[in-house]
C-alpha positions in Angstrom: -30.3 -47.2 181.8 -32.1 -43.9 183.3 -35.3 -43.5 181.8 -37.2 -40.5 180.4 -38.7 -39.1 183.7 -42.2 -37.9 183.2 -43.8 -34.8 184.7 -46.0 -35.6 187.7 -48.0 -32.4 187.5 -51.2 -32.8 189.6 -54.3 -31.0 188.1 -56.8 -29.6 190.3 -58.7 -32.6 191.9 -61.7 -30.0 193.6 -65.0 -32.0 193.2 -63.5 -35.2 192.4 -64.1 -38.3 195.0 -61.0 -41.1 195.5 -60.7 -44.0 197.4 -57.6 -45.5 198.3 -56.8 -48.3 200.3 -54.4 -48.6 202.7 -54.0 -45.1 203.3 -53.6 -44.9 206.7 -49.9 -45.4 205.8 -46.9 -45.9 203.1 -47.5 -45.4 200.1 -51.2 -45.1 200.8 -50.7 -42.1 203.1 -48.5 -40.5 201.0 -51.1 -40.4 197.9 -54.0 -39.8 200.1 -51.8 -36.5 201.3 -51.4 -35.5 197.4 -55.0 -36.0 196.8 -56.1 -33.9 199.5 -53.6 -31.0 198.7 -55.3 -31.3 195.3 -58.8 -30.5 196.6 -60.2 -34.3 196.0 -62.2 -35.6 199.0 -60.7 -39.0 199.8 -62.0 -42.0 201.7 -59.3 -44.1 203.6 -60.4 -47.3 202.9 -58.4 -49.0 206.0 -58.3 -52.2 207.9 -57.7 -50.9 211.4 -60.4 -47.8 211.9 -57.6 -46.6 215.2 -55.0 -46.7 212.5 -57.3 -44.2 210.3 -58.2 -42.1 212.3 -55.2 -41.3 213.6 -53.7 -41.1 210.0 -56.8 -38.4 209.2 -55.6 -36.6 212.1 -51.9 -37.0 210.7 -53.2 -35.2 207.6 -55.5 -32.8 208.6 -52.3 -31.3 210.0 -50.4 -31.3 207.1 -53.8 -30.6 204.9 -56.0 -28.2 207.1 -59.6 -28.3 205.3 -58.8 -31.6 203.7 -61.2 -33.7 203.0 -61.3 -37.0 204.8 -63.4 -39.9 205.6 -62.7 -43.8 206.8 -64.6 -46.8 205.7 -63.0 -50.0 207.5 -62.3 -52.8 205.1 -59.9 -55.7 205.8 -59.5 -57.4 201.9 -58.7 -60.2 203.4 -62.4 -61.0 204.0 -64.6 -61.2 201.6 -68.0 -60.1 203.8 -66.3 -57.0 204.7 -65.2 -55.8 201.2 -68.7 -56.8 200.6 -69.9 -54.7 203.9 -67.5 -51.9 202.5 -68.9 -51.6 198.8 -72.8 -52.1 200.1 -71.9 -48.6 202.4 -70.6 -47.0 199.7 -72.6 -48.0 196.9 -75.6 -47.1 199.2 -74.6 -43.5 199.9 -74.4 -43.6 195.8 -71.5 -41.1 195.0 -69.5 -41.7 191.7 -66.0 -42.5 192.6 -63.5 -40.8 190.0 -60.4 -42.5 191.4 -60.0 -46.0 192.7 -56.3 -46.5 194.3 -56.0 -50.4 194.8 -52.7 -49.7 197.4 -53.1 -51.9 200.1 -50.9 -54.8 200.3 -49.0 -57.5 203.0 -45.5 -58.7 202.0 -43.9 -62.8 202.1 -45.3 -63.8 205.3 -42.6 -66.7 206.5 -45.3 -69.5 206.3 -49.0 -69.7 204.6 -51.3 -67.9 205.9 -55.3 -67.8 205.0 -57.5 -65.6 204.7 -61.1 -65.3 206.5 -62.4 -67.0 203.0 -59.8 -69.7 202.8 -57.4 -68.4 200.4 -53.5 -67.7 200.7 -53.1 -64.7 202.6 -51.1 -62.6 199.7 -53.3 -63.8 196.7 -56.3 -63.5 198.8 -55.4 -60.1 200.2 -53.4 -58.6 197.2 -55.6 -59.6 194.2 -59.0 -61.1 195.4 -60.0 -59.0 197.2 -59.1 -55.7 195.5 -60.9 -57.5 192.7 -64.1 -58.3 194.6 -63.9 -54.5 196.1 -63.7 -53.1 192.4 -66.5 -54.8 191.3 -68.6 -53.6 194.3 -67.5 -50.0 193.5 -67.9 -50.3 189.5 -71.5 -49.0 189.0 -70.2 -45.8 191.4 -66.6 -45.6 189.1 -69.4 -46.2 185.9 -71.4 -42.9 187.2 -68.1 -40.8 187.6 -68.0 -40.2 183.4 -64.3 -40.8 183.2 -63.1 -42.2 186.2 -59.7 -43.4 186.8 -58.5 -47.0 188.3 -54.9 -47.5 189.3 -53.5 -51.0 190.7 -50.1 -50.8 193.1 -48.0 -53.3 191.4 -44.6 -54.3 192.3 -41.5 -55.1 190.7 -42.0 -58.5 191.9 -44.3 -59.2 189.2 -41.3 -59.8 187.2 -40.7 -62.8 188.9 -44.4 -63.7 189.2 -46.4 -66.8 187.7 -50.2 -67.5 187.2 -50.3 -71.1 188.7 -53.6 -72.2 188.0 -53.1 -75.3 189.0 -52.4 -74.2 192.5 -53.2 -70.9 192.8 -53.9 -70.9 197.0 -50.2 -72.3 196.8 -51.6 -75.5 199.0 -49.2 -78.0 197.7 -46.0 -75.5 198.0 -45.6 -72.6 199.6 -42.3 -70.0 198.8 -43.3 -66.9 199.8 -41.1 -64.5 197.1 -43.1 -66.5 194.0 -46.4 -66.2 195.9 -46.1 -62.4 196.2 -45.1 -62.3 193.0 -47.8 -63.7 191.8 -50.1 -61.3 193.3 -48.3 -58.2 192.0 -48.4 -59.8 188.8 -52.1 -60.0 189.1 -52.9 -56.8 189.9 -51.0 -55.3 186.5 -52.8 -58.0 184.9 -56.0 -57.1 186.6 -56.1 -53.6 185.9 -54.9 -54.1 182.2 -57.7 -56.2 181.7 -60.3 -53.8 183.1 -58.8 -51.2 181.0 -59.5 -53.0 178.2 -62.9 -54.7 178.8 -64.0 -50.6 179.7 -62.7 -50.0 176.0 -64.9 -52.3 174.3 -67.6 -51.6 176.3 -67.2 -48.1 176.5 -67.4 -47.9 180.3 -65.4 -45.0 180.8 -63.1 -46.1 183.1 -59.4 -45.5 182.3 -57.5 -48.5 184.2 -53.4 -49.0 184.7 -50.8 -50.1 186.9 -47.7 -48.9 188.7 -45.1 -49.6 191.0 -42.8 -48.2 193.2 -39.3 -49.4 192.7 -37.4 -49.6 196.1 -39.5 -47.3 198.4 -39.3 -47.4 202.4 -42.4 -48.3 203.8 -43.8 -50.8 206.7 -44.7 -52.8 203.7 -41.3 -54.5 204.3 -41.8 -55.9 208.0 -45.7 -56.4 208.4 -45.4 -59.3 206.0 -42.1 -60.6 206.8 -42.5 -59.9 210.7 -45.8 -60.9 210.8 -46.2 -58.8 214.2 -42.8 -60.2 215.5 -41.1 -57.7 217.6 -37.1 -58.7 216.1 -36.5 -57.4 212.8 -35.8 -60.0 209.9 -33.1 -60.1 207.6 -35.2 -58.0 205.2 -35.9 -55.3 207.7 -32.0 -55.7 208.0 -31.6 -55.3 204.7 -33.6 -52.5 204.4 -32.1 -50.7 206.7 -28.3 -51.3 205.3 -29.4 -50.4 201.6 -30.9 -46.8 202.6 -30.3 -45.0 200.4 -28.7 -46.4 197.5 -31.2 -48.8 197.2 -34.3 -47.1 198.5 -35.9 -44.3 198.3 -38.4 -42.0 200.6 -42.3 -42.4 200.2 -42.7 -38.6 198.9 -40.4 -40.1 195.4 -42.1 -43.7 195.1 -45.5 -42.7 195.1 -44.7 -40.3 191.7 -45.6 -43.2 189.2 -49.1 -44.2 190.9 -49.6 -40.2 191.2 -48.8 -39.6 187.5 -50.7 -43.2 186.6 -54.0 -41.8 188.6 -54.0 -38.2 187.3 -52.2 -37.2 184.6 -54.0 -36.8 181.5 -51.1 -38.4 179.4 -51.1 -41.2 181.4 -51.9 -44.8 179.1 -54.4 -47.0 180.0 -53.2 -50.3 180.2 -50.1 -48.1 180.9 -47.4 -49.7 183.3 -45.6 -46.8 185.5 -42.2 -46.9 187.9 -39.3 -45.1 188.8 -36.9 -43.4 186.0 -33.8 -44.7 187.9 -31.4 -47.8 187.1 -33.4 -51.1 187.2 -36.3 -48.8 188.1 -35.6 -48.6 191.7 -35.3 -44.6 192.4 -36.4 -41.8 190.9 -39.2 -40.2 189.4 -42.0 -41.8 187.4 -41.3 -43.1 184.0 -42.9 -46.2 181.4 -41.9 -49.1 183.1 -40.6 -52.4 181.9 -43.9 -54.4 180.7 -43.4 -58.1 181.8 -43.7 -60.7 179.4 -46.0 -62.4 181.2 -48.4 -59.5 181.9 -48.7 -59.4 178.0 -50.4 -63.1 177.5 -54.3 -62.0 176.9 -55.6 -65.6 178.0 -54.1 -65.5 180.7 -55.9 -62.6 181.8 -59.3 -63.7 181.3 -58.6 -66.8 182.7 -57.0 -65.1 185.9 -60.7 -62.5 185.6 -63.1 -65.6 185.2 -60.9 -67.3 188.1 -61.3 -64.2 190.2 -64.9 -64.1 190.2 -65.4 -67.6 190.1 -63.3 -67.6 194.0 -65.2 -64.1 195.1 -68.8 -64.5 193.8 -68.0 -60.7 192.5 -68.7 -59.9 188.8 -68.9 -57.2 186.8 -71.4 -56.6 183.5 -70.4 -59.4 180.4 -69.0 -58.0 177.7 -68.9 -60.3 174.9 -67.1 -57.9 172.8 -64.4 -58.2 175.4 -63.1 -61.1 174.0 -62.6 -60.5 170.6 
């Protein structure tokens, strides 16, 4: 059934600093575009420094006087999220909003990252973990800053295997993603509620964005292949019925990022049936997401795999 929709009024951002990765396109393009209308300056944290610049140029059109700068950062290497965070960290300005957008999609076969993981945990989770924890003492100096993690509604069908979390012994590419979705939610409801009883000030959730067009649905799956795939097939047949434009599925991460109702721990997605369309609304926790031990066993995993950590907080675990 339709959901209460909730209002996705953005204050004035003037002042206020965001990073968001993946914004040279999507979903990240879309929020970086928001942001800048708002008055925030926004670094595009991207992979491909062409691909930013050209998407600064993109929005300097829309957004004359924005804002804009580019780090490069490809999270699927751990030395340059590493590189990324030591730039950033050095030029020492709080960061008020952390995006965590980026993404890739079901690659066909395994891939690896430049650290040896599997390409969707590695990329997904890891290292938007590691590039948090490079960032926190700058989202720690912001007073109040805001963390939100681009989930998917694949996280209903994801599973921690901590038994085989690189997925070497079996590889299906629909779990795996999963599983990365489902550890960003879990991810960013943790941090929310390790900054509670620690008091770091950071105010962390989670949201997805139903069925929303974006290249997110080929780079994975096409994996640079020139034919389209079924799913690009798919796609294309379900538009619009099933889909939805970029300008409507980034609403819940807008409303999740800025709004001053907005919970943390909160989970946010489309108001539509089975939360595909429409505009932002509570979304559907999964069960899952909800086990507490699994979450600290997914954090201690996390910076076991990434050599990133961020300050112990006993009280944490209580």
């Amino acid at each position: 059934m339709p959901r209460n929709t909730l209002d996705v009024g953005v204050p004035d951002l003037s002042g206020k600093l965001a990073v968001i990765t993946g914004a040279n396109s999507g979903l990240g393009f879309g929020l970086t575009e928001w942001f800048a209308r708002a008055g925030a300056e926004v670094i595009l944290a991207v992979r491909n420094p062409t691909k930013g610049e050209d998407a600064v140029a993109r929005l300097r059109a829309r957004v004359p006087g924005a804002t804009l700068s580019i780090r490069q950062v490809d999270l699927a290497s751990l030395a340059s999220v590493r590189a990324a965070g030591e730039q950033l960290v050095g030029e020492g300005r709080p960061v008020h909003f952390l995006i965590n957008n980026a993404g890739i999609m079901t690659p066909p076969s395994r891939e690896a990252t430049e650290d040896g993981f599997e390409l969707q945990f590695g990329a997904n989770h890891l290292g938007h973990f590691a590039l948090t924890a490079q960032l926190f003492p700058l989202l720690r100096a912001a007073g109040g800053a805001r963390f939100t993690a681009m989930s998917s509604l694949a996280a209903r069908i994801g599973r921690l295997n901590f038994d085989d979390p690189q997925h070497e012994r079996s590889y299906r590419k629909w779990r795996v993603y999963g599983q990365s979705k489902l550890a960003n939610l879990m991810f960013a409801r943790e941090l929310d509620r390790r900054s509670r009883a620690a008091g770091w000030g950071i105010l962390a959730n989670a949201a997805h964005p139903g069925g929303t067009a974006t290249n997110l649905q080929t780079t994975g799956p096409s994996m640079g292949r020139d034919t389209a795939g079924l799913l690009m097939r798919v796609v294309k047949a379900s538009s619009p019925l099933l889909l939805q434009p970029v300008s409507q599925g980034i609403l819940p991460a807008l409303y999740a990022a800025t709004s001053e109702d907005a919970d943390g721990g909160g989970f946010y997605g489309p108001s539509g049936l089975g939360e595909l369309t429409g505009g932002a609304a509570h979304a559907a926790m999964p069960k899952r997401a909800l086990v507490a031990a699994d979450a600290r066993r997914l954090w201690d995993l996390s910076e076991q795999l990434t050599g990133a950590s961020f300050p112990s907080v006993a009280s944490a675990r209580s």
